[in-house]
C-alpha positions as CSV (number, residue, x, y, z in Angstrom):
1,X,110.0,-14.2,73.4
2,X,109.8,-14.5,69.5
3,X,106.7,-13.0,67.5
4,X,104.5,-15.4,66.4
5,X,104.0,-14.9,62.2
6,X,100.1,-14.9,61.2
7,X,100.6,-14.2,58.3
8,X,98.6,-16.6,55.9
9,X,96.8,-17.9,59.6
10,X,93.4,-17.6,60.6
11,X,91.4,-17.7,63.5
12,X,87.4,-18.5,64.2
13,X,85.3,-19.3,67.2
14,X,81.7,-19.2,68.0
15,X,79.7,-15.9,67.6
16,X,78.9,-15.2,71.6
17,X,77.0,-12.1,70.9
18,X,74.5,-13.6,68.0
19,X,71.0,-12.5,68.3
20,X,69.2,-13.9,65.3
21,X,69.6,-16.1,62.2
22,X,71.3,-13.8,59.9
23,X,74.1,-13.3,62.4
24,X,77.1,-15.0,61.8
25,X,77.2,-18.6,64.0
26,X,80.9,-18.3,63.7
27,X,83.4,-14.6,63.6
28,X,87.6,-14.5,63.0
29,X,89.8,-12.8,61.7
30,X,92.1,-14.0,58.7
31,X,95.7,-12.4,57.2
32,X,96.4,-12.9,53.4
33,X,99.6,-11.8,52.4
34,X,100.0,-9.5,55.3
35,X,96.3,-8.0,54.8
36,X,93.6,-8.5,57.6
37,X,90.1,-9.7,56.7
38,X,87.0,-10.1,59.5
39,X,85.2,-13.8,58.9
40,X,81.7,-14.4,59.0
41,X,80.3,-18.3,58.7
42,X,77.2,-19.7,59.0
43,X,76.4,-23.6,59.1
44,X,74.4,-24.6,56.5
45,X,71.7,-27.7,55.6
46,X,72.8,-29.4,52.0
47,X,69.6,-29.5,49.9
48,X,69.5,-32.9,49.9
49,X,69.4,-33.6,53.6
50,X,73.0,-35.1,53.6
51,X,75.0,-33.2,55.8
52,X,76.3,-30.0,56.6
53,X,78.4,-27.1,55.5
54,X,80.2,-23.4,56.3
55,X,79.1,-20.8,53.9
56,X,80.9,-17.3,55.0
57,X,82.1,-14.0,53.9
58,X,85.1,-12.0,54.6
59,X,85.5,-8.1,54.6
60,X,88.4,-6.3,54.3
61,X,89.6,-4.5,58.0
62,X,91.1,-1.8,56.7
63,X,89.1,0.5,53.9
64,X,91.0,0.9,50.3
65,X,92.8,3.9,50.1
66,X,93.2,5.5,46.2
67,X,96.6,6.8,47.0
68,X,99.0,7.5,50.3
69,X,97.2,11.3,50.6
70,X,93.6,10.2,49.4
71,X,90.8,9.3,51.7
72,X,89.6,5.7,52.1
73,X,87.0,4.7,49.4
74,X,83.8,4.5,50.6
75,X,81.4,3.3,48.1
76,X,81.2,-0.5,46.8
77,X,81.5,0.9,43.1
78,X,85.0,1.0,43.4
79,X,84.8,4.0,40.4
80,X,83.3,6.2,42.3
81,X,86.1,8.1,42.9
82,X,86.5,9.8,39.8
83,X,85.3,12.4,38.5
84,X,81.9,12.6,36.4
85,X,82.8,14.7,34.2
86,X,84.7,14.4,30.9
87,X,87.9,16.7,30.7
88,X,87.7,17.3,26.5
């Protein structure tokens, strides 16, 4: 059987274990360029009462890595890694 390619593919369905409003309505997974991203979505009420739409946000599966023997960054400031203080 051949392997099926998901690369640039995505996937969603509806969130089976949501608890409360802030929870996503809708989880997946998504591959850009060969790199896999979890997807939130939430349905939303336009302002002006004329419909619907998703609103989301997607987070990165794996965490960054600075280089092959570094530790995976941690922090959102992606800076944080170096080092505070100024060599000269």
């Amino acid at each position: 059987m051949t392997q099926y390619d998901n690369t640039n593919r995505f996937i969603m369905s509806r969130n089976a274990k949501r608890e409360t409003e802030k929870h996503p309505e809708f989880t997946g997974t998504i591959n850009v360029e060969g790199v896999e991203y979890w997807l939130n979505a939430w349905v939303q009420e336009k302002k002006d009462g004329s419909g619907k739409f998703f609103s989301g946000s997607i987070k990165r599966k794996e965490p960054l890595t600075i280089g092959p023997d570094e530790p995976p960054v941690k922090s959102k400031n992606k800076i944080d890694y170096l080092d505070d203080e100024i060599p000269f």
